[in-house]
Backbone as a printed PyTorch tensor [residue, N CA C, xyz], in Angstrom:
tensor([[[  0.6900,   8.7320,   1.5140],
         [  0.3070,   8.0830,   0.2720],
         [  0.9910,   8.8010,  -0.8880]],

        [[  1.3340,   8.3670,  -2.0560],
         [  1.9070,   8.4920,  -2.8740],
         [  1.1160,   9.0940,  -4.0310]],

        [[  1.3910,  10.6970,  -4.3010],
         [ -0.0980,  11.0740,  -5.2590],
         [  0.5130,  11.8210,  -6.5230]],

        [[  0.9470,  11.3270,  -7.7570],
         [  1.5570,  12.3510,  -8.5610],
         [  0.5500,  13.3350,  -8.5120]],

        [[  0.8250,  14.6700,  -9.1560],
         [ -0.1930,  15.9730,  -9.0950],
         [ -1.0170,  15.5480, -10.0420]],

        [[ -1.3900,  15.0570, -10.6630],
         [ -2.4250,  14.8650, -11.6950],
         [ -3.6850,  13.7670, -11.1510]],

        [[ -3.1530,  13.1500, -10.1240],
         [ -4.5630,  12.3420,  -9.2640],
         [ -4.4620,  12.6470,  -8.0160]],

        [[ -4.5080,  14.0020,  -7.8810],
         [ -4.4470,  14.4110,  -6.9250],
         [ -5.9250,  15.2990,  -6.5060]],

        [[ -6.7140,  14.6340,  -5.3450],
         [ -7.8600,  15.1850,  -5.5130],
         [ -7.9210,  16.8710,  -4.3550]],

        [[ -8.3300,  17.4270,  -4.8950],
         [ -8.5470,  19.1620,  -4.0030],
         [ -9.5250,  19.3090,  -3.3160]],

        [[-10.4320,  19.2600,  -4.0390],
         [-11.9910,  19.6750,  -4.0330],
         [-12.5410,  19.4660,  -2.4130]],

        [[-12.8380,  19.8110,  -0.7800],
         [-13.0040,  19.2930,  -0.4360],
         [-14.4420,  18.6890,   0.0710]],

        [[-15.5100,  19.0930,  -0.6050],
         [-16.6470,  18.7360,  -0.9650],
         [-16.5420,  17.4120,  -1.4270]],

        [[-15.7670,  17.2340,  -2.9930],
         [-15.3010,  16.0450,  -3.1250],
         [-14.9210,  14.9440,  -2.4110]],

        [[-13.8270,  15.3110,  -1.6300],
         [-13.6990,  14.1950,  -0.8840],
         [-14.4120,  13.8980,   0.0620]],

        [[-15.4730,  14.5640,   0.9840],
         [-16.4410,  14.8170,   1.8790],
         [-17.4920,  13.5760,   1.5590]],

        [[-17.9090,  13.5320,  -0.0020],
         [-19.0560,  13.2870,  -0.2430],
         [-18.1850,  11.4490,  -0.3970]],

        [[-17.1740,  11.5400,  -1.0850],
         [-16.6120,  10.1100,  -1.4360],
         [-16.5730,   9.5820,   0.3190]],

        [[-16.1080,  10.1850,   1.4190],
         [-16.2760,   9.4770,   2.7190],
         [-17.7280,   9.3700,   2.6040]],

        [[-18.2880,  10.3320,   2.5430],
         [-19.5990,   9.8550,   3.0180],
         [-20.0790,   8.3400,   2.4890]],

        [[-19.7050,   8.7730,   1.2110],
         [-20.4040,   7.5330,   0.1590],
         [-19.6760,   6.1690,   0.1970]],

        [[-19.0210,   5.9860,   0.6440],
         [-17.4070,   4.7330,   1.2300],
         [-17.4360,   4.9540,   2.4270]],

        [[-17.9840,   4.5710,   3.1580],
         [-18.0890,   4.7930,   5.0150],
         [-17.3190,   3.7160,   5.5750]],

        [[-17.1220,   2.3860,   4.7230],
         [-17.1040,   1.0380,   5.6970],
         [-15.3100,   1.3520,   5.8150]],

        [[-14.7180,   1.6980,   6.3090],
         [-13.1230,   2.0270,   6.2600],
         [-12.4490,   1.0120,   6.8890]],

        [[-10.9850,   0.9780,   6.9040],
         [ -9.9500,   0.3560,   7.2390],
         [ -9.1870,   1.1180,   8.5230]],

        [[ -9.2100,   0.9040,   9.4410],
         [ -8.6220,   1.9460,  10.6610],
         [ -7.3670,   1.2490,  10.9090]],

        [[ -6.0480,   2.1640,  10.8390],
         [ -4.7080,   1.3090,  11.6810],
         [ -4.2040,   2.1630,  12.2190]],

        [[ -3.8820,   1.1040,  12.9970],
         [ -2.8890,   1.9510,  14.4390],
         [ -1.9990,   1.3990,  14.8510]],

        [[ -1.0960,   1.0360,  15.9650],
         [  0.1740,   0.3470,  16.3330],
         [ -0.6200,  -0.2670,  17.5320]],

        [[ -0.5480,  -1.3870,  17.7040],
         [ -1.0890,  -2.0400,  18.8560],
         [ -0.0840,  -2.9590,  19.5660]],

        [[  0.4160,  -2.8720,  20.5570],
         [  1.3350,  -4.0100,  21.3620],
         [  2.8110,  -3.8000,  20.5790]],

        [[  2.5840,  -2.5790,  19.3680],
         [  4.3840,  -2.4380,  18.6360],
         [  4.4530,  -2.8220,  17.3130]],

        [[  2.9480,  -3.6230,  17.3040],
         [  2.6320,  -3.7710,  15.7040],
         [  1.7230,  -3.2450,  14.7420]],

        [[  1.7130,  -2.7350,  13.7980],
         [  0.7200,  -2.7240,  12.5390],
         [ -0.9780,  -3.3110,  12.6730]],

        [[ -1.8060,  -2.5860,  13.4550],
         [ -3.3390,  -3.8690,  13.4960],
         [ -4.4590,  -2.9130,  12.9990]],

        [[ -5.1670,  -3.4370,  11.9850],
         [ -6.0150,  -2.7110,  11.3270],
         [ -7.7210,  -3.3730,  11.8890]],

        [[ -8.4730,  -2.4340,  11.5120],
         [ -9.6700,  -2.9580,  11.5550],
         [-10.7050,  -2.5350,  11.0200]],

        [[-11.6880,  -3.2580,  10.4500],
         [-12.3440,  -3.0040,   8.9670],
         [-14.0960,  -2.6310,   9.9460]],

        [[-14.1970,  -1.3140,   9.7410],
         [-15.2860,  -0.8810,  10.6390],
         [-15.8570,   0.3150,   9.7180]],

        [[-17.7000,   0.5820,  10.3040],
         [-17.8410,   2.1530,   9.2600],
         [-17.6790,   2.8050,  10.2690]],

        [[-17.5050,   4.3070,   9.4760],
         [-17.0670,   4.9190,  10.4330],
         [-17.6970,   6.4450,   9.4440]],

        [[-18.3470,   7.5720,  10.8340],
         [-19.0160,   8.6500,  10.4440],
         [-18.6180,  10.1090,  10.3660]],

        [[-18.2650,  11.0030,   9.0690],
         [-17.4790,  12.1300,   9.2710],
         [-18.6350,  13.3390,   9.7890]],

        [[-18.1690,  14.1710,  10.5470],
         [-18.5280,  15.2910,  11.3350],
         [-18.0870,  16.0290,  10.7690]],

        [[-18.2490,  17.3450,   9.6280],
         [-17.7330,  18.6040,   8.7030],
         [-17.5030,  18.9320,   9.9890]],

        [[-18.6630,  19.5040,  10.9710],
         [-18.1550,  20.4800,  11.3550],
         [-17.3670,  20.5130,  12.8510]],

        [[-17.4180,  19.1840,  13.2980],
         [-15.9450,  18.9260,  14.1310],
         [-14.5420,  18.4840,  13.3560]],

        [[-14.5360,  18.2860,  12.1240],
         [-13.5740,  18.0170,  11.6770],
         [-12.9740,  16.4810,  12.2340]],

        [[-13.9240,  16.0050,  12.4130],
         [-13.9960,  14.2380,  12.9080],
         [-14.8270,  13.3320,  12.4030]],

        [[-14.2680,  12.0030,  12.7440],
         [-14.6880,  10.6590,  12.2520],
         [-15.3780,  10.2410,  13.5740]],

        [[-16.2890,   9.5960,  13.3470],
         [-16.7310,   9.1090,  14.8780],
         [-16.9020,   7.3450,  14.2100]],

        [[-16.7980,   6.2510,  15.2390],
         [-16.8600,   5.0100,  15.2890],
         [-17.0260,   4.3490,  16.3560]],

        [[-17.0020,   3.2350,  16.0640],
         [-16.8590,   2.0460,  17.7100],
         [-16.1270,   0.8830,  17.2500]],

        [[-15.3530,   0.1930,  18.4990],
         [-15.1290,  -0.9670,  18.4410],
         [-15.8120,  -2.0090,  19.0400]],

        [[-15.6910,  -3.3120,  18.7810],
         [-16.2630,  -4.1160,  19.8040],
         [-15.3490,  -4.7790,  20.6590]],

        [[-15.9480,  -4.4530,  21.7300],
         [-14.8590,  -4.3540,  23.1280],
         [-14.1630,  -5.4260,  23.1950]],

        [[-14.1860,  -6.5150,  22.5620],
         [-13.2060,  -7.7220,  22.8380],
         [-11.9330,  -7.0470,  21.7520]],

        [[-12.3970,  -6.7180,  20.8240],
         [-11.2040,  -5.7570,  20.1000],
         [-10.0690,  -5.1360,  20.8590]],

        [[ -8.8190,  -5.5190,  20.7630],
         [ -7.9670,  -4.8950,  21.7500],
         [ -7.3810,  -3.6350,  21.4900]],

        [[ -7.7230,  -3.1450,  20.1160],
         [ -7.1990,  -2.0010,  19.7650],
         [ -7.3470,  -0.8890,  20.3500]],

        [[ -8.5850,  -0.9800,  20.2540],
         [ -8.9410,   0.6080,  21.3250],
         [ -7.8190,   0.7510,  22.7060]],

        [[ -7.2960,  -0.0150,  23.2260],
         [ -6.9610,  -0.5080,  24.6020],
         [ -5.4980,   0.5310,  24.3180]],

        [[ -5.0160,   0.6480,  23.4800],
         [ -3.7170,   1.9610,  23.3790],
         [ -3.7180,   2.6650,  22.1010]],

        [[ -4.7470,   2.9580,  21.7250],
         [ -4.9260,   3.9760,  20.4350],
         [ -5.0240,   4.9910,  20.8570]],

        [[ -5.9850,   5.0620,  22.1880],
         [ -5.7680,   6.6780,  22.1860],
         [ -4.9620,   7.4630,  22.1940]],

        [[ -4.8600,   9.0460,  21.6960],
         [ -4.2140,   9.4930,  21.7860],
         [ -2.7700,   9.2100,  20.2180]],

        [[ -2.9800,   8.4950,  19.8190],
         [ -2.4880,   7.8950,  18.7190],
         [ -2.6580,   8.6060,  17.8630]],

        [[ -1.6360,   8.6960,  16.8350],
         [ -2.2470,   9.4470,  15.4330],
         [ -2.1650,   8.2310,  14.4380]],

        [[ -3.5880,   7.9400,  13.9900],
         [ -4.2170,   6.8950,  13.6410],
         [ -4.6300,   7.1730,  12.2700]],

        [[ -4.6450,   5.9430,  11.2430],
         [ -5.1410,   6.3800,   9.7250],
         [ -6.2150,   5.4450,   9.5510]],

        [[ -7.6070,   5.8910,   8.7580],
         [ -8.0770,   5.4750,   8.3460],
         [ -8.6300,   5.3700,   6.9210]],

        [[ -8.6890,   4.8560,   6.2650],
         [ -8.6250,   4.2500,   4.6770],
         [ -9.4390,   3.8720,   3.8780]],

        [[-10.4050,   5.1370,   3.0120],
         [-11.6620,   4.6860,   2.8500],
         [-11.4260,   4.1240,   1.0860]],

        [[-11.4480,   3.0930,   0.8930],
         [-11.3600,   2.3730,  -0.4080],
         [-12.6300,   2.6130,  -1.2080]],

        [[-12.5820,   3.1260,  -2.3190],
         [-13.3000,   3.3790,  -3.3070],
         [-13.7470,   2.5200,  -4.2920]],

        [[-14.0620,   2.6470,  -6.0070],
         [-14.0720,   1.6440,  -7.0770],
         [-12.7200,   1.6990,  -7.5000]],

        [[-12.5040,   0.3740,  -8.2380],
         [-11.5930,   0.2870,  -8.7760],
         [-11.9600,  -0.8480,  -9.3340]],

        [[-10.7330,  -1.0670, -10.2830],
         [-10.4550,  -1.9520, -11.6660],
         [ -9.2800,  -1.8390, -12.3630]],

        [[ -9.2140,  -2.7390, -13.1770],
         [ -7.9740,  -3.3480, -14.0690],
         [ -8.1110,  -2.4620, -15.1240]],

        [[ -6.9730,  -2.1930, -15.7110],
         [ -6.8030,  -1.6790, -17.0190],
         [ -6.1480,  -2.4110, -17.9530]],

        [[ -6.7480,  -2.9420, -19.0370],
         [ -5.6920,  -3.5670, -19.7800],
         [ -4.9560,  -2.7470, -21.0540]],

        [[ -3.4710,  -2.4720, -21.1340],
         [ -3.2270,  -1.8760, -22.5670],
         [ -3.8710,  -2.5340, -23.7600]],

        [[ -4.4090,  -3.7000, -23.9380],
         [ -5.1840,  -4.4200, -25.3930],
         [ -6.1980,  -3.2310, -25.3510]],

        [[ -6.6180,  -2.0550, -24.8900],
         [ -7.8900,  -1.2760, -24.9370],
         [ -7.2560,   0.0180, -25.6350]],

        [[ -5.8030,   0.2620, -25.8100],
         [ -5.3500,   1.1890, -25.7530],
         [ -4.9940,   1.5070, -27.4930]],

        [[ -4.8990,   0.3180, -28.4130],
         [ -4.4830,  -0.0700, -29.6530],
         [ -3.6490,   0.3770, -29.5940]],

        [[ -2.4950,   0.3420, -29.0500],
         [ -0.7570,   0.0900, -28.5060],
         [ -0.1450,  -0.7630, -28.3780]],

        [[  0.8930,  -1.0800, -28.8630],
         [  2.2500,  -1.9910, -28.4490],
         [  3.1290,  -1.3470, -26.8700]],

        [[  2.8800,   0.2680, -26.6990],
         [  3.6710,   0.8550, -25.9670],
         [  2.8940,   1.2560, -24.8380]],

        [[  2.3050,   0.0700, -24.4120],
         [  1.2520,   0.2790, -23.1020],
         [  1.9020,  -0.9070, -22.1200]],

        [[  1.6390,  -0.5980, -20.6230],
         [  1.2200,  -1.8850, -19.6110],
         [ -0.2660,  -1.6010, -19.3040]],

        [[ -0.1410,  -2.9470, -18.4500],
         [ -1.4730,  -2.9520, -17.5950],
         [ -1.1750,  -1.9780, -16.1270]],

        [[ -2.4640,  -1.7180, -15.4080],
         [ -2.4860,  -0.8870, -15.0260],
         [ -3.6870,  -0.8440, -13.6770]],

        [[ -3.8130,  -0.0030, -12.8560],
         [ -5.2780,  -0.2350, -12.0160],
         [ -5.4940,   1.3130, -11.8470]],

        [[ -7.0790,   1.4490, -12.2410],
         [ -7.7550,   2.3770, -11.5270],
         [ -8.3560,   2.7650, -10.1620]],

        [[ -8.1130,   3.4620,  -9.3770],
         [ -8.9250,   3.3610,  -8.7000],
         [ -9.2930,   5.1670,  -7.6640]],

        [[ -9.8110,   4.8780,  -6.4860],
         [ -9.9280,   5.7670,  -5.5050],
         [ -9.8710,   5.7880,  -4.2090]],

        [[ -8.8680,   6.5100,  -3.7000],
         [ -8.6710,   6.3700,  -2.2090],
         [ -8.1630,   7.6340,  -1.2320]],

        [[ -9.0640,   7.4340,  -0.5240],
         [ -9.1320,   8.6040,   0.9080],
         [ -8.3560,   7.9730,   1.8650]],

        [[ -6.9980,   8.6990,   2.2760],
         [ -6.5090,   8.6010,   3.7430],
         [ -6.5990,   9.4440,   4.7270]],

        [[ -7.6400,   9.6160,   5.7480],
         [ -7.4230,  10.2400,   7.1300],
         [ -6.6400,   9.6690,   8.1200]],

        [[ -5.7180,  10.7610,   8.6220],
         [ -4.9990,  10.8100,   9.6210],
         [ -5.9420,  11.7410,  10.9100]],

        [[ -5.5960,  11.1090,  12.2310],
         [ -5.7930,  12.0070,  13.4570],
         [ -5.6950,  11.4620,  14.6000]],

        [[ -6.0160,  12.2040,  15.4530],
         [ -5.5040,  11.6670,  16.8610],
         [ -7.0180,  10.9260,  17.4680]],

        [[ -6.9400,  10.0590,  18.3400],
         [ -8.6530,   9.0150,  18.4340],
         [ -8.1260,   9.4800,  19.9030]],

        [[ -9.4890,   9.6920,  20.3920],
         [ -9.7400,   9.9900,  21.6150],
         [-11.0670,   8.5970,  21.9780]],

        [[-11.0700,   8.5210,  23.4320],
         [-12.3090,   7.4930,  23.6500],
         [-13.1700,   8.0690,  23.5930]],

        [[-14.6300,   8.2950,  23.2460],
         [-15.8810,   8.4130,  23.9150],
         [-16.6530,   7.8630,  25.5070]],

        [[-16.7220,   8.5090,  26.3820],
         [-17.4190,   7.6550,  27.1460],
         [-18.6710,   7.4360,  27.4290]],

        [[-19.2020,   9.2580,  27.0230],
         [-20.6340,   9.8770,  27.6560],
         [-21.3490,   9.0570,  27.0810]],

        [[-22.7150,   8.3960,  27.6680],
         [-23.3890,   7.6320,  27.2810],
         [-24.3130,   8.1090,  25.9550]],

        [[-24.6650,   9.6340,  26.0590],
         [-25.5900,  10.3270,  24.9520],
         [-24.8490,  10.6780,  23.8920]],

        [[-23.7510,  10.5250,  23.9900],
         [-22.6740,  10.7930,  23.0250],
         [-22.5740,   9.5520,  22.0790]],

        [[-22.5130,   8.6640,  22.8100],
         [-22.2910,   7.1020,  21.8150],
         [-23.3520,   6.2410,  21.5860]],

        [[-25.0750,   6.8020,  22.0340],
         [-26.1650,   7.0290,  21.3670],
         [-26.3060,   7.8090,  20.2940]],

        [[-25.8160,   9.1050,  20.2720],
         [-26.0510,  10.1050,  19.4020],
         [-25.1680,   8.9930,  18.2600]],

        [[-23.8980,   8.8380,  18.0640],
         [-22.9110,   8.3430,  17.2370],
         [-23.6400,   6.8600,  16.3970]],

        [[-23.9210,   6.0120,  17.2900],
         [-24.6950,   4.9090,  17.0840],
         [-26.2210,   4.6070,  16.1890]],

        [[-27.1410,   6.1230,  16.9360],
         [-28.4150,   6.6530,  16.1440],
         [-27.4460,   7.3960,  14.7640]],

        [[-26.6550,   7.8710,  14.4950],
         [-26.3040,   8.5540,  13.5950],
         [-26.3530,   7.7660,  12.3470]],

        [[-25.3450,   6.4580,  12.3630],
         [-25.1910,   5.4020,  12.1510],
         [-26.3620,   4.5130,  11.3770]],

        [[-26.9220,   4.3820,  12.2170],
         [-28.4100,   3.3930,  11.9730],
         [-29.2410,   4.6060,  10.7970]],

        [[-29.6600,   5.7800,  10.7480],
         [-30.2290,   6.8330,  10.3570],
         [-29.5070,   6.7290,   8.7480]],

        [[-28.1470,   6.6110,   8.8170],
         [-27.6620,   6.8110,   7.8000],
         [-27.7800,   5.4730,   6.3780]],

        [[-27.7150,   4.2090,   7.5000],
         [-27.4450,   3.4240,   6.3230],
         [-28.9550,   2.7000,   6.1430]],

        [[-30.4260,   2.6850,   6.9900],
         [-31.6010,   2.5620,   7.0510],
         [-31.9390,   3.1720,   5.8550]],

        [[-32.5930,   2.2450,   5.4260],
         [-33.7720,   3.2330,   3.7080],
         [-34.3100,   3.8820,   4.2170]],

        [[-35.0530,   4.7690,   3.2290],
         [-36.2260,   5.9980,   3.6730],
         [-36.9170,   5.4500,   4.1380]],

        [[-37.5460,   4.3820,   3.7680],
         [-39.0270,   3.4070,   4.2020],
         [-38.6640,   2.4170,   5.3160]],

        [[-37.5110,   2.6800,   5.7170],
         [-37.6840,   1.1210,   7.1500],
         [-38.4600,   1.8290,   8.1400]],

        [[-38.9600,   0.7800,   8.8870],
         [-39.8240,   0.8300,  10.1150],
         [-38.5670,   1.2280,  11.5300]],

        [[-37.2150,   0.9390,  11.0900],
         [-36.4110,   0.8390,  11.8310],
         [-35.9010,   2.0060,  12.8800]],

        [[-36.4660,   2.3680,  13.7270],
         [-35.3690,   3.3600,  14.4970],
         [-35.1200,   2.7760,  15.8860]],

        [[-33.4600,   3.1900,  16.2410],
         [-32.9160,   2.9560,  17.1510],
         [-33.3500,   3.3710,  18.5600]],

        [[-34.0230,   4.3540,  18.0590],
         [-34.5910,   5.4040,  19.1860],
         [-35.9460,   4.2960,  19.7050]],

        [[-36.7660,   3.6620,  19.2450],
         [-37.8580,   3.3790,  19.5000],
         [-36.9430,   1.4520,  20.1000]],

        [[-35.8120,   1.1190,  20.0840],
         [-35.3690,  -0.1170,  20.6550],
         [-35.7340,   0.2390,  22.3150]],

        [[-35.7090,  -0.9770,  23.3320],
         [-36.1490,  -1.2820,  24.7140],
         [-34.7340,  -0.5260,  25.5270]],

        [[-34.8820,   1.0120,  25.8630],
         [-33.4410,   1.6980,  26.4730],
         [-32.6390,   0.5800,  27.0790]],

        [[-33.1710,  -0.2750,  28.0520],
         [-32.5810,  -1.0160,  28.7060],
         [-31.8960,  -2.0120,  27.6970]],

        [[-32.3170,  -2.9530,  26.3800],
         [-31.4290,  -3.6660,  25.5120],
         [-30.3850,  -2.4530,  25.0280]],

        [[-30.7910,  -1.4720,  24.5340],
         [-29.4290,  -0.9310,  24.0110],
         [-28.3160,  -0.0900,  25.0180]],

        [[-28.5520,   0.0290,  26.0210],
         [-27.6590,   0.1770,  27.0830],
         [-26.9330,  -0.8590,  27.4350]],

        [[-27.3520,  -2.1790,  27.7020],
         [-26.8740,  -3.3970,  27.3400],
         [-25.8600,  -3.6530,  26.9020]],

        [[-26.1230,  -3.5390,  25.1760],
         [-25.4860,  -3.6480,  24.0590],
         [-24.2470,  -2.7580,  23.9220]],

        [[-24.7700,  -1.1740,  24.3050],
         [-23.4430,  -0.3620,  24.2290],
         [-22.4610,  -0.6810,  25.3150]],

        [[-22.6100,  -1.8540,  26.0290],
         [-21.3000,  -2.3500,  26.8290],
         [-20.8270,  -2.6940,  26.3700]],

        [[-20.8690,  -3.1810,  25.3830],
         [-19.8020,  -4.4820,  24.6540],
         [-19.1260,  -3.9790,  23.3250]],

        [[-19.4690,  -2.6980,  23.3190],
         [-18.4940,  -1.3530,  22.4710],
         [-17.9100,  -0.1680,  23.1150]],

        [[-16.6310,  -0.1950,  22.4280],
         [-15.9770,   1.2830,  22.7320],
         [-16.2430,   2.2180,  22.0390]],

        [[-16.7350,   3.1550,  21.6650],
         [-16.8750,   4.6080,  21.0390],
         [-15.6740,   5.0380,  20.8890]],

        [[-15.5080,   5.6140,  19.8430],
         [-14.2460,   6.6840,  19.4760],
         [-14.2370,   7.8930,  18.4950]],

        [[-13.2690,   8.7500,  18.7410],
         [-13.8470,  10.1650,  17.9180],
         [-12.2490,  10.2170,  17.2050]],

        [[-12.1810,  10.7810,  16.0280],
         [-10.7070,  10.7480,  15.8120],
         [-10.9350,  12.1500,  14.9440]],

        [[-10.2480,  12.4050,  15.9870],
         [-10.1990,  14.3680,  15.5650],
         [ -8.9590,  14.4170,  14.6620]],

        [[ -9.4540,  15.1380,  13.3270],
         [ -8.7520,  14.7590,  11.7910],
         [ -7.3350,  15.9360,  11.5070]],

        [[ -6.0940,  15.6190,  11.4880],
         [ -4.8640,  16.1000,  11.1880],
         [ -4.7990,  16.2000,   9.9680]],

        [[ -4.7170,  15.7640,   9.1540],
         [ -4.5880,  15.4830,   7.3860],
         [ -5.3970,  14.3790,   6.8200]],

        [[ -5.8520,  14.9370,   5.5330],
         [ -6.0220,  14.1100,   4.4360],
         [ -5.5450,  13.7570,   2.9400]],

        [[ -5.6820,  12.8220,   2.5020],
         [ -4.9200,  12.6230,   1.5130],
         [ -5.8570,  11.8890,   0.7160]],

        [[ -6.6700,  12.5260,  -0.9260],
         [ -7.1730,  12.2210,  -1.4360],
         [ -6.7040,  11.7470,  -2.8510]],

        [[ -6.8530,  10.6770,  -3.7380],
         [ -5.9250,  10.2070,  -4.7900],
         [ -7.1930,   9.9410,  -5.3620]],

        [[ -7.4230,  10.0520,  -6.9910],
         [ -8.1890,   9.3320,  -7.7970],
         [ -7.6790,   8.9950,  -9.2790]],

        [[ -6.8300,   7.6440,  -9.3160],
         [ -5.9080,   7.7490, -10.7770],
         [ -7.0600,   6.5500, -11.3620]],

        [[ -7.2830,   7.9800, -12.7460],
         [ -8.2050,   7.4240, -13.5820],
         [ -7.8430,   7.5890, -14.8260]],

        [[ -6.4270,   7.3390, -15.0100],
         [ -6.4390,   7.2750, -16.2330],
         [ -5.7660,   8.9750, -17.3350]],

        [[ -5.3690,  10.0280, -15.9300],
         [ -5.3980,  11.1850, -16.1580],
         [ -4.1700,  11.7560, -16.9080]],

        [[ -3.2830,  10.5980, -16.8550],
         [ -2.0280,  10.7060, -17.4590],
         [ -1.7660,  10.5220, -18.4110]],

        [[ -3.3960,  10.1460, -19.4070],
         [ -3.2790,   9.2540, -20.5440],
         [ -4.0270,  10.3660, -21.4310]],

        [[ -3.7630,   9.9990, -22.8760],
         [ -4.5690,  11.3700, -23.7280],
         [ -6.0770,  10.8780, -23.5890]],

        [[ -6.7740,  11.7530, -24.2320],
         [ -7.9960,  11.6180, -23.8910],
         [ -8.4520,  10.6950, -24.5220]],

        [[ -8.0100,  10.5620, -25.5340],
         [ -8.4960,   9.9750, -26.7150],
         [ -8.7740,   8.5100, -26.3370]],

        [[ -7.0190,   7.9100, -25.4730],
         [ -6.8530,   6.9200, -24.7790],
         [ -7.9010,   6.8130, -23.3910]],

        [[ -8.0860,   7.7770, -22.9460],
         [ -8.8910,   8.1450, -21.9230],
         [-10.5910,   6.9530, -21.9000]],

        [[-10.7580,   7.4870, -23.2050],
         [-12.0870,   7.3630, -23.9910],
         [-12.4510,   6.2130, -24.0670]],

        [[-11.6530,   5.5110, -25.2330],
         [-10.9960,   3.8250, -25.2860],
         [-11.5680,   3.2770, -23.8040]],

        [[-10.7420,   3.5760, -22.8660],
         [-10.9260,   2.8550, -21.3340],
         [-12.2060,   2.9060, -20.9200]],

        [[-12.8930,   3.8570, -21.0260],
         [-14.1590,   3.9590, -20.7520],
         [-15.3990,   3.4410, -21.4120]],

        [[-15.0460,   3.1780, -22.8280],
         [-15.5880,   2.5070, -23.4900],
         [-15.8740,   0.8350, -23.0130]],

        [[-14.6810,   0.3830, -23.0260],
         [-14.3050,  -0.8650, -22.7560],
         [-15.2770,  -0.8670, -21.2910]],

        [[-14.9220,  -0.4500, -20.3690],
         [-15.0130,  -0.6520, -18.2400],
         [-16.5500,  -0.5260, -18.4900]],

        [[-17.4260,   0.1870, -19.6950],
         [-19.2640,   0.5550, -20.0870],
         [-19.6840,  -0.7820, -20.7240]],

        [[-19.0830,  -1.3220, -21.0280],
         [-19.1280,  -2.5200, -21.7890],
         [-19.3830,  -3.6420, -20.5180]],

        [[-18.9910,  -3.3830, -19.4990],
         [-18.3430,  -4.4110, -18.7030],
         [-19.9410,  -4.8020, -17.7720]],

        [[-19.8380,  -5.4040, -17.1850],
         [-21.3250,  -5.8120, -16.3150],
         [-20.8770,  -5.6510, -14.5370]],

        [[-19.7320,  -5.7260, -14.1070],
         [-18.8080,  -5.4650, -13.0090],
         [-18.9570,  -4.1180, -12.7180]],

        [[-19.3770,  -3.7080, -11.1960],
         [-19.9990,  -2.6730, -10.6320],
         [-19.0770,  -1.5900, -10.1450]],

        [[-17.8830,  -2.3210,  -9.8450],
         [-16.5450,  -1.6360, -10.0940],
         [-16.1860,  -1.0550, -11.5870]],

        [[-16.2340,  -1.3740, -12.3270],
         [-15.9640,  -0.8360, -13.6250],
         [-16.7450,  -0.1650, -13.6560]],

        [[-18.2370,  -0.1310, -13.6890],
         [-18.6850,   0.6470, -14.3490],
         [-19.0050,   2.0720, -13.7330]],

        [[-18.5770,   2.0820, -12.4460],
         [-18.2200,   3.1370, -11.4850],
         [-17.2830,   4.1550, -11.6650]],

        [[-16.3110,   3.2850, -12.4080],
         [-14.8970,   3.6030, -12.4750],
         [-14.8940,   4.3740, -13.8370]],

        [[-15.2770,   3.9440, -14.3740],
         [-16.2070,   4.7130, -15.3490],
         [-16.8570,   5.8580, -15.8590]],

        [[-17.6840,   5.8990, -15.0370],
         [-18.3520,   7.0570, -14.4040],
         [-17.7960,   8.4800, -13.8590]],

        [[-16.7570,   7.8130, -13.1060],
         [-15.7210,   8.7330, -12.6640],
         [-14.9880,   9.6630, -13.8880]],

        [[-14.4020,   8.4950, -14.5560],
         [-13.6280,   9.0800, -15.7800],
         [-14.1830,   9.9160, -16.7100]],

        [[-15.3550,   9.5760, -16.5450],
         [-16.1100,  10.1430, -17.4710],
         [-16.1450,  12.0470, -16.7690]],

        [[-17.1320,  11.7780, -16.0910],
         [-16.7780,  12.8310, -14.7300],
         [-15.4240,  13.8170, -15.1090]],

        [[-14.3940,  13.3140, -15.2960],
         [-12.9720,  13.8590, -14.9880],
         [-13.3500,  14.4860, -16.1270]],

        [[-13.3490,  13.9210, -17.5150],
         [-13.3240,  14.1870, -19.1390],
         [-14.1030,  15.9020, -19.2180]],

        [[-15.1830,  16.0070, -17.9820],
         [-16.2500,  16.7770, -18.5520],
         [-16.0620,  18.4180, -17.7320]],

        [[-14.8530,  18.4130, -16.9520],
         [-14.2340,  18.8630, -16.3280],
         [-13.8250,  20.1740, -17.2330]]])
């Protein structure tokens, strides 16, 4: 990915917490010689230094990924910038946004307590405090079932590449302007995006 040094994110807490908080990712790999992506969440492990996921087995991808060094693409907020915000003649338009690329090699999962554990992880995470819901208390026999008709996968992490261009190239002043405007806005992307900048400013 393409990161001038100025949206270039370090921190890796930072980026930790943005996977966490952007889970639903974009996974690609080369399948049959081509380019095939697939839009799945997927769960980071600090301390294996892995992503864990599943496919659903009619999915053919899994079928030669392994072993692959595979990217996955966690898309953030974003939004439009217009120079009319900038009170400039010597502006373009522009986009904000945020994005995490992991690279690594995907191995299968097979062990059955393994892609329970991955699956309960899953359910735990995106369940409110208050649901009645646990996976653990489903009929063993339906979710044994069910985990047939998924592949498990672990993708043990080579590099990352964190970008957040918000505007960082611009004076503050201009900075300000943008943020003004995206606070104004009722769009959940903006006002995220926003937030961020703001964030950066206080830095």
């Amino acid at each position: 990915m393409y990161i001038p040094k100025y949206f270039k994110i370090e921190e890796e807490e930072v980026i930790y917490d943005f996977i966490d908080k952007y889970g639903f990712a974009t996974l690609f790999s080369q399948h049959e010689g081509e380019p095939y992506a697939t839009h799945l969440p997927l769960m980071l492990n600090k301390t294996e230094n892995a992503l864990y996921g599943h496919f659903a087995r009619p999915n053919e991808q899994w079928k030669d990924a392994e072993n692959q060094q595979v990217l996955a693409v966690f898309q953030g907020p974003h939004c439009y910038i217009s120079p009319s915000w900038y009170e400039t003649d010597k502006a373009v338009p522009t986009w904000n946004y945020v994005s995490i690329h992991v690279y690594g090699k995907m191995e299968i999962v097979d062990d059955p307590k393994a892609v329970f554990d991955s699956l309960n992880d899953l359910v735990e995470k995106y369940e409110s405090d208050d649901s009645p819901y646990s996976l653990g208390e489903v009929e063993p026999s339906y979710v044994e079932g069910l985990s047939k008709g998924i592949v498990a996968f672990k993708i043990n992490i080579t590099k990352i590449e964190a970008k957040a261009k918000l505007s960082q190239n611009h004076p503050i002043e201009r900075q300000k302007l943008v943020i003004q405007h995206l606070e104004n806005s009722t769009d959940e992307d903006n006002l995220r995006v926003a937030s961020l900048m703001k964030k950066n400013l206080q830095k």
